[in-house]
N, C-alpha and C positions, 0 to 999 in steps of 0.2 A: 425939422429933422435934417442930422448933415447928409449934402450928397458929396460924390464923386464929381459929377457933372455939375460944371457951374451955369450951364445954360439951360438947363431940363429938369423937370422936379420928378421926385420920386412919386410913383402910385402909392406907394403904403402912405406916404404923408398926405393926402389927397381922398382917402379912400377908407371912411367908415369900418373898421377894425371886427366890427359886429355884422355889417349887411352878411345876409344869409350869404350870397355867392362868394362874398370874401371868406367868408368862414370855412364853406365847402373849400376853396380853392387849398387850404392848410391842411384839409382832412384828407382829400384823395389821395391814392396812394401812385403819384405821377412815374417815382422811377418805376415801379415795379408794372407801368402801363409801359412806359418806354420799352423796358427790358425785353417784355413781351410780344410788343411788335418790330424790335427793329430786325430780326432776320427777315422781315418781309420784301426792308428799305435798302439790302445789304446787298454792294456792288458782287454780278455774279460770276462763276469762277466757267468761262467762256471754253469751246473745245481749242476754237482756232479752224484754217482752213491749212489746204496745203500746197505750199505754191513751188513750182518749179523754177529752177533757173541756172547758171553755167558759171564754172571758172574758169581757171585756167586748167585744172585738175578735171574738167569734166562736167556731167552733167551734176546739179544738186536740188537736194528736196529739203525745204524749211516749213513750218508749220509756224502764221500770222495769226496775229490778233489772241491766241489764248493765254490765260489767266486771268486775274484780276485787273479789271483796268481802274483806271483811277479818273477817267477823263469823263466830264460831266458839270455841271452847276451844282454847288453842295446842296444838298435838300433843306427846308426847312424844319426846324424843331419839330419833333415828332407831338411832342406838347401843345406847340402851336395849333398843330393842324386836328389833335382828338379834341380838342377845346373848341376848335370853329364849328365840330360838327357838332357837341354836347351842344353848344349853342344854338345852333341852327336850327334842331330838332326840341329843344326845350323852350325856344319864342318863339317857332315859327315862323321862320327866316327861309329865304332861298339862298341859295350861292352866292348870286350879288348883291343880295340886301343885308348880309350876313356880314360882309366884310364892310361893309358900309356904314355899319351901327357900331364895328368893331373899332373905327376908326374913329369914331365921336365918344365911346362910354369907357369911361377910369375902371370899370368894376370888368368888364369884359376884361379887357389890358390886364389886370390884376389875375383873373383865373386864368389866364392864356400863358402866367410866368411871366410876363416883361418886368421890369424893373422899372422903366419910364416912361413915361406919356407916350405914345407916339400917334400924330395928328394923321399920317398918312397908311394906307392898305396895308394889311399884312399881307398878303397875294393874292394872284389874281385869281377871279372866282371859277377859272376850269380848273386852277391845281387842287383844288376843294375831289370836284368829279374825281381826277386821277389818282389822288390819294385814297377814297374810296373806293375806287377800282383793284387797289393794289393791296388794300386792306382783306377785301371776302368776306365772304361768312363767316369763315373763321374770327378775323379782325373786331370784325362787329361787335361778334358774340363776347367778345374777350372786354369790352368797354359797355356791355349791359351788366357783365360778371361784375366789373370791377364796382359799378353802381350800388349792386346788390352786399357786395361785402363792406363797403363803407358805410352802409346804414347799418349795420351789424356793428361795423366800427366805433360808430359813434352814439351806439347803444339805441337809434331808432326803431328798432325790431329787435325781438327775441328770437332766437336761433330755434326755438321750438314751435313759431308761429310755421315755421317752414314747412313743418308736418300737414298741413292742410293747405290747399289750394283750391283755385276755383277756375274753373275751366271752359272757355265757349267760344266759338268760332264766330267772324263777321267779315265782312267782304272789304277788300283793299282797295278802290274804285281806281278805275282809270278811265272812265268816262267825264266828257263833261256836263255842262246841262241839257236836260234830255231836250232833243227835237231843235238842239239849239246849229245853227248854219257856221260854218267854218270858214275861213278863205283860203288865199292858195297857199298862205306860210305855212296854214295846219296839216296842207296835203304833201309837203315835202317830206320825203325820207332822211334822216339823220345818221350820217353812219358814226358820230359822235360819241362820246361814254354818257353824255349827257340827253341825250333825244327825251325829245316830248315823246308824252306816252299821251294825249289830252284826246279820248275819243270821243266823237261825234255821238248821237245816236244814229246805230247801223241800221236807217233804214235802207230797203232795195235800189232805191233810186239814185241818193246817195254813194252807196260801195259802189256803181255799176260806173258813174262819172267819174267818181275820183278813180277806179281802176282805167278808167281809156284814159284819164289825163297822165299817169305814172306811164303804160306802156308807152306812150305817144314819147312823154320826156326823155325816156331814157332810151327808145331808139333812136332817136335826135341827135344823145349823147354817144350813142355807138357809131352815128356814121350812116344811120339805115334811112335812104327818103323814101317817107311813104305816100301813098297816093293820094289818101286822104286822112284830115286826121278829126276831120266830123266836131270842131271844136265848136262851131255856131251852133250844130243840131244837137249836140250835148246837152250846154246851157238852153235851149229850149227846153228835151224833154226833161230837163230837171225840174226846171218852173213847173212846166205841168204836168208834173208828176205829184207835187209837192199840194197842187189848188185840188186835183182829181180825189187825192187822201182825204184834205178837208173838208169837201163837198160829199165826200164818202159816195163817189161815183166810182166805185173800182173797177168793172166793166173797161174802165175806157185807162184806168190808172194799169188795169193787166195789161193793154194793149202798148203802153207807152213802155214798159219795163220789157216785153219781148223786144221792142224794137232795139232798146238800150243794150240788152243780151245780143241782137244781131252785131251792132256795131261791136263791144268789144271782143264778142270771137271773129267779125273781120279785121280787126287790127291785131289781135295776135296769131293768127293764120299767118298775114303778111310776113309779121315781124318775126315767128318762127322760119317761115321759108326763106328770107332774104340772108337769116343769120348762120342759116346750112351752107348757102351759096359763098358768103362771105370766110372761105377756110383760114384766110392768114391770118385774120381776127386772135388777140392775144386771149389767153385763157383766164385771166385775171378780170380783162375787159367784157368777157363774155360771161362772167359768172354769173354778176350784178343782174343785167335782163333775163337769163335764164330763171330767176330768182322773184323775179315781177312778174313774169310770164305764166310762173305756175302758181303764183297766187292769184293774178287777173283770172287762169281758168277755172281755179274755186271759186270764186265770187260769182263767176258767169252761171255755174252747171249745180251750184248748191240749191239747194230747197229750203222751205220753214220749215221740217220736222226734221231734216237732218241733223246727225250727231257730228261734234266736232267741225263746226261750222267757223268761217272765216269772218270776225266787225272790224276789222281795219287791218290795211293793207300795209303798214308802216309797226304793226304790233301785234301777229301772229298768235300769241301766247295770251291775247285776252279770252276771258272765256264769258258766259250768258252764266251767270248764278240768279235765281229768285230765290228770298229768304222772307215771302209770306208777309212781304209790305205794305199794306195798304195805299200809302202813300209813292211807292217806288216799288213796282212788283219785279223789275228785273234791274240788278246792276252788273257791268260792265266791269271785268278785274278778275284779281285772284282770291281763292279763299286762305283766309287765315286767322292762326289761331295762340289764344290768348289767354296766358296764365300768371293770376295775382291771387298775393297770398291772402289769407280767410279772413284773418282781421285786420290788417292796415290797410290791405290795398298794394301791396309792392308788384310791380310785376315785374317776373321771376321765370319770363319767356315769351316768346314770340318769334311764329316760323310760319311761310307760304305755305301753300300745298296745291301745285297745279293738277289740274284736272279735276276738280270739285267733285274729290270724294265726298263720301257719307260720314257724317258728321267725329261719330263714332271711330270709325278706321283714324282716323288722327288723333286719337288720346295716346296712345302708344307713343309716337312719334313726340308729341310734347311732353310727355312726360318724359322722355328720356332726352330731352333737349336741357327741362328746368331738371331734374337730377345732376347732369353734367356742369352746368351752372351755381351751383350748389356742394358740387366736390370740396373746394377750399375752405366750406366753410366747414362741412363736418356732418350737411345735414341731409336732408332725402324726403321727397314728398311721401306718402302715404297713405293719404286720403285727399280723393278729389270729389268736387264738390261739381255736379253739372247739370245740363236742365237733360229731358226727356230724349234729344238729340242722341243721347250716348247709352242708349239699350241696349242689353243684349253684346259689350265686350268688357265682360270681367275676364273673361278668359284669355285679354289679349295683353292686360296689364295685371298677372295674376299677387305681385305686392302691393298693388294697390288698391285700397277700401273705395268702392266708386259708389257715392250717393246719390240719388236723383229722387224726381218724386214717385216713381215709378215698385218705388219699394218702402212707400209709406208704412204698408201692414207689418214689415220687419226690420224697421227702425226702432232705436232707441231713443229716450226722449231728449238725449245728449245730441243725439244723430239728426230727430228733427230740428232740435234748436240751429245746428251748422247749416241741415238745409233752406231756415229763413235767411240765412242770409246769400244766397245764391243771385239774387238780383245784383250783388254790390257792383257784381263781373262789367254790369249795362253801363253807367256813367264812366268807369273806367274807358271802356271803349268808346262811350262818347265824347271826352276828352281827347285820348288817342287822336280821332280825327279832327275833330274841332279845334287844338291847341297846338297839338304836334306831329302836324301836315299829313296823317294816313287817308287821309279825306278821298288826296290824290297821290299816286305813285306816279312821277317824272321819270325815272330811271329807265334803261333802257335793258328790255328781257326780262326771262325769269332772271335771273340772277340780281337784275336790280330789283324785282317784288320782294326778295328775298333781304337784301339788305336792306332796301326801306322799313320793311318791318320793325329789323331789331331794333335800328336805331329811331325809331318813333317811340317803342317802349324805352329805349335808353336815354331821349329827350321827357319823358314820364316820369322816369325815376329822378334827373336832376333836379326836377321840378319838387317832385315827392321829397326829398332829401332837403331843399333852402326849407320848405314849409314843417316838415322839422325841427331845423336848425332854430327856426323862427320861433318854433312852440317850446323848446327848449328854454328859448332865452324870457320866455314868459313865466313862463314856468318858475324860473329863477328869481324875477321880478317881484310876481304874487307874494312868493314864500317870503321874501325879506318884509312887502311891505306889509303883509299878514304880521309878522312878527314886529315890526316898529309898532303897527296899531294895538297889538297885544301890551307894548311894554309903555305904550303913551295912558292908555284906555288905565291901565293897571295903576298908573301913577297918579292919575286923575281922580280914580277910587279912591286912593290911598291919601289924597290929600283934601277931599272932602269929609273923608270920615274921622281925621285926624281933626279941620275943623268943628265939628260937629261934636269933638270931644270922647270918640270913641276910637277905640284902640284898632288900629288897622290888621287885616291877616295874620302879618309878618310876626306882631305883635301879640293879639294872641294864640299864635302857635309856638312862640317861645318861653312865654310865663302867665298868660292870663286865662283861665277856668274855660274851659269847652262848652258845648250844649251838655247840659246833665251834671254841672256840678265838677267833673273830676278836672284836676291840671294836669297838664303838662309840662314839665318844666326839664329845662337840661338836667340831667346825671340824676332826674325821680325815678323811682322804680315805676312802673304802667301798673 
């Protein structure tokens, strides 16, 4: 194929015309993602400050720095950057293994818009974070939307399947593996867009270490010396806090955990009163440990039956959900919740909800997330399909038909048929986590649970969409070669029976006597 450049070859010469990604790449609808996000990227229109100064004429007042400034690094293609994260979340990629696959694969190159190879990064993998940061919930939701309407585009779904969905909630984890030991990289605070969220299991022994190690740090980092900072008798009672559990001697493992509560309310006693003493101290400098200080005294003065209980010191906002697991009776994260449609499988929403409500209080909420999702197209859920979780709120989504099994006796046999299929919800969400990283949430805050979410269903659906394209082009194949075999098979007939000295179909249906005597013949009367 000719190029332009005589030293770089083009992607499309290089790059299978059919693989599903290349095909998506023609079908999404890019300006109209562009259009959509770039007042987000749009230099902004500043007050200014107001500075005094003198002439000769007197004093004068001018107001600096406001309007539009133009001074900056130009951004990268907004294309670029929704295609690194389609990516990310449809193979299961992080940040820097994202641009790293990006710089090795022609097909990648191809969905991203380039035009030619290019061997080296397309950026570096924090402007990934910051572009997500500046995108939102909003952003997000806008590139799950556009998912949904190109499989509508490309006739993979009917606009009527829309009508029914399937609806069920499952936990976003932010823990790692349980009971598993952390070092001191895990115990750092990130003030990053990108922080680990990777929690430990919150045992007592555990939170009470890592909290004397944070206040210790960051009074260090204030200026504050303290008298002791008990780091040898830490790392002891941790050890034996850790053998007393296994040995299921608790007696002696209660004893070791008061002492650990002794130490870190002496160290934030000190570090509150030296930080009173300390007035000139800046207010910016001082926020930071004030901010340690009153999570180390939740972790100290919390209980096991307390509500709204602190498991990591670094990630406030996780919470303790059990969801009746045999295998895993409590996970560590947020809950969230997850809607695909009845027969394919699309899914057609996904949103957090901090505080692990009841299960039920969140149909509202999602359904009026996948509605809004849904506008462009023309369509509106109407029936949702959910397990025994969502009793008892028809009243709170009163356009929506809610099935469960809960109302067997007054179902129709139409209505039971929809609710066998209420399981499909489970593997969907097992992939979710298994293929497109909701396993674990990395982000930092509710606000990154919230965007991990959409974009794990929106790395779902790109995925949903090549396997389409895929079935599509099968589809296509069968029927032709159904047909060659039809018209080989036919001629094969037709030339054995002609051997054989008898008059093929063609033949007698144009002039030679039927079953029973009568002809056929052109311009006979019947």
């Amino acid at each position: 194929m000719a190029t332009d450049d005589f030293f770089r070859a083009r992607l499309d010469g290089m790059v299978d015309p059919r693989h599903p990604l290349a095909v998506l790449a023609r079908k999404m609808p890019w300006s109209e993602i562009e259009a959509a996000l770039a007042p987000a990227f749009a230099h902004k229109d500043r007050k200014g400050r107001s500075v005094e100064g003198a002439d000769m004429f007197g004093p004068t007042l001018s107001v600096a720095g406001a309007g539009v400034s133009p001074a900056g690094r130009p951004r990268l293609p907004i294309r670029l950057m929704v295609s690194l994260l389609y990516l990310k979340h449809a193979f299961n990629q992080s940040d820097e293994s994202v641009v790293e696959r990006w710089s090795e694969n022609v097909v990648w190159q191809l969905f991203s818009g380039m035009e030619y190879y290019t061997p080296k990064l397309p950026c570096d993998a924090t402007q990934i974070s910051r572009f997500r940061k500046v995108l939102g919930e909003a952003g997000v939701e806008q590139l799950l939307r556009t998912t949904i309407e190109t499989a509508v585009a490309i006739q993979a779904v009917k606009k009527t399947e829309f009508e029914r969905v399937i609806v069920d909630t499952t936990v976003q984890d932010n823990e790692v593996a349980a009971k598993a030991h952390i070092g001191a990289a895990d115990v750092k605070l990130r003030s990053s867009g990108r922080s680990h969220k990777a929690i430990a299991h919150p045992t007592d022994a555990r939170l009470l270490d890592v909290a004397r190690q944070i206040v210790v740090r960051y009074a260090q980092r204030a200026g504050i010396a303290l008298k002791m900072t008990y780091e040898r008798e830490g790392r002891t009672l941790r050890r034996r806090a850790g053998g007393y559990a296994h040995a299921k001697q608790f007696k002696r493992l209660k004893t070791v955990l008061k002492r650990q509560r002794t130490i870190l309310g002496v160290l934030v006693r000190e570090v509150t009163r030296k930080m009173a003493q300390m007035g000139g101290m800046a207010a910016d400098v001082k926020a930071r440990p004030s901010t340690v200080l009153e999570r180390a005294e939740r972790i100290r003065t919390q209980k096991t039956k307390d509500k709204n209980k602190l498991y990591a010191m670094h990630a406030p906002e996780a919470e303790c959900i059990g969801k009746g697991k045999a295998r895993k009776p409590y996970e560590f994260g947020v809950k969230a919740s997850i809607a695909v449609t009845h027969g394919k499988g699309l899914m057609v929403g996904a949103r957090t909800f901090p505080g692990n409500p009841y299960d039920g209080h969140t149909l509202a909420a999602q359904i009026e997330q996948t509605a809004t999702l849904l506008e462009n197209i023309g369509a509106k859920p109407t029936t949702a399909v959910v397990d025994l979780g969502y009793r008892g709120v028809d009243d709170d989504v009163p356009a929506v038909n809610v099935i469960h099994r809960g109302k067997a006796k007054r179902l129709t046999t139409r209505q039971k048929t929809w609710l066998r299929r209420r399981q499909a919800v489970e593997p969907a969400i097992g992939h979710l986590k298994a293929d497109h990283r909701m396993d674990r949430c990395w982000l930092k805050g509710s606000e990154g649970d919230a965007l991990h979410a959409v974009l794990c269903a929106a790395g779902f659906n790109i995925r949903w969409l090549m396997r389409a394209i895929a079935a599509q082009a099968l589809v296509f194949v069968f029927f032709w070669l159904r047909l060659w075999a039809q018209m080989a098979l036919g001629e094969r007939y037709a030339a054995v029976r002609r051997a054989q000295g008898q008059p093929d179909q063609t033949t007698r249906l144009l002039g030679q006597p039927a079953r029973g005597g009568h002809r056929f013949a052109p311009g006979a009367a019947g």
